[in-house]
N, C-alpha and C positions, 0 to 999 in steps of 0.2 A: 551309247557312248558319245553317240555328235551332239545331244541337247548336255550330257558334260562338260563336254567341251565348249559349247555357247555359254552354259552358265559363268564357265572361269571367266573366259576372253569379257563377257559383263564384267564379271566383279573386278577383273583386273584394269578395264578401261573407266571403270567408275572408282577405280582407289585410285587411277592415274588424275583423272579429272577435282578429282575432291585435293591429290598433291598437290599439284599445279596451280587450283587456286589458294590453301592457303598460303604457298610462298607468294603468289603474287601480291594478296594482300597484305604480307607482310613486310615486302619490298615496296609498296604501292609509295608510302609516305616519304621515302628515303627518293624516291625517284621522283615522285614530284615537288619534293624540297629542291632538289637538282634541275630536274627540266619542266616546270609547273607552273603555269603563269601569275603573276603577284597579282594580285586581286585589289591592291591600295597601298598607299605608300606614305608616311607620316613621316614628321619630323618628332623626337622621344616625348617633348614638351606638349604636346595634342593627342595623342593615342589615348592616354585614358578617359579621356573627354568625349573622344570620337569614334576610336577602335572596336566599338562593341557589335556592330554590325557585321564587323570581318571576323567574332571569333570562328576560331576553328579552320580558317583560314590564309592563305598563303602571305602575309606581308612584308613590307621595306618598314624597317625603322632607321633612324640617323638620326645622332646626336654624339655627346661629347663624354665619352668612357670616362666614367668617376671611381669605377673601382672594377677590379677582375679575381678572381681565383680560382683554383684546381684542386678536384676533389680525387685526392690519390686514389680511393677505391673505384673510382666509375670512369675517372679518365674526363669527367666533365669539364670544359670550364666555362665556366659562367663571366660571362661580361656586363655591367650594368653600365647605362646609359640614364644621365640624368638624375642620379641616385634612386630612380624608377622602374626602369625597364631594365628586367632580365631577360639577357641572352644568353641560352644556353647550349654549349656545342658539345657535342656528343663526341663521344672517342672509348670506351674501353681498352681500344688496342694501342696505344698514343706511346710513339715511345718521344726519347727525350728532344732531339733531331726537331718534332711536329710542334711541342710544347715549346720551345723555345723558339721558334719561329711566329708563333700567336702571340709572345708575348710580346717581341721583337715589332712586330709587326701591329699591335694595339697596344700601345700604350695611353695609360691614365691621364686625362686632361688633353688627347687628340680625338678629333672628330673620325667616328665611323658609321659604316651601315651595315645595316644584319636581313637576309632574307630568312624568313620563317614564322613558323606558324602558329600565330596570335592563340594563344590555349587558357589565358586570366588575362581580365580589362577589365579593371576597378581601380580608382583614384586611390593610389600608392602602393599597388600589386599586381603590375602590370608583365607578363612571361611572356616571351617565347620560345617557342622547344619542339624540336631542335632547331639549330639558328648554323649558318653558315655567312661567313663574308661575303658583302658584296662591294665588286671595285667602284674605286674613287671615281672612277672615268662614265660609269655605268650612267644611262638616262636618273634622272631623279625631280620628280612631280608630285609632290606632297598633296594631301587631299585637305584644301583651305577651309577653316572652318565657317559654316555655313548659319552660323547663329547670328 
């Protein structure tokens, strides 16, 4: 009966451990878009030029919002900078209160900054996803081109 009982208290500490990571993994992105340090920091007009070394990684973009919209079924909204660079914010849960505070808050032909995570850098497909504001006040040191 007591190597039965080892056996469980195993299996159940190893279906605890195998939990526990994939939530973590699946919160991993979401928290280090949050508290993750930027890795580079472009102005919209140099990332596709530049940005390829940072794909898959954390960056600042800033530039001047040419166009934005909201994808009713996902909650998305995509902000484009530079008629280039998508930024796209995540929300499934969004009610109306949150969307009208983004839009409020970026408009078309005002300069913004996006942190998030560079996932396409190609001259005139440039994403990132997911993308969260970053304030106006915040440090900002663009990475100069070096050609």
């Amino acid at each position: 009966m007591d190597q039965l009982k080892c056996h469980r208290l195993k299996f159940i500490f190893t279906c605890f451990i195998i939990v526990v990571s994939l939530v973590g993994y699946g919160c991993s992105k979401a928290f280090r878009l949050e508290y993750g340090k930027v890795n580079a920091q472009f102005e919209a007009i140099d990332i596709a030029r530049e940005g390829k070394p940072f794909l898959n990684k954390k960056v600042t973009v800033k530039g001047t919002i040419t166009n934005r919209s909201l994808n009713q079924l996902t909650g998305e909204i995509t902000m484009v900078l530079n008629n280039e660079v998508q930024c796209i914010w995540y929300g499934s849960h969004r009610d109306e209160n949150d969307i009208l505070l983004k839009v409020e808050d970026y408009q078309v032909e005002k300069v913004a900054a996006f942190d998030g995570f560079l996932v396409r850098c190609e001259p005139g497909s440039v994403i990132l996803n997911p993308v969260m504001g970053r304030s106006k006040d915040a440090p900002f040191h663009p990475l100069k081109n070096s050609l």
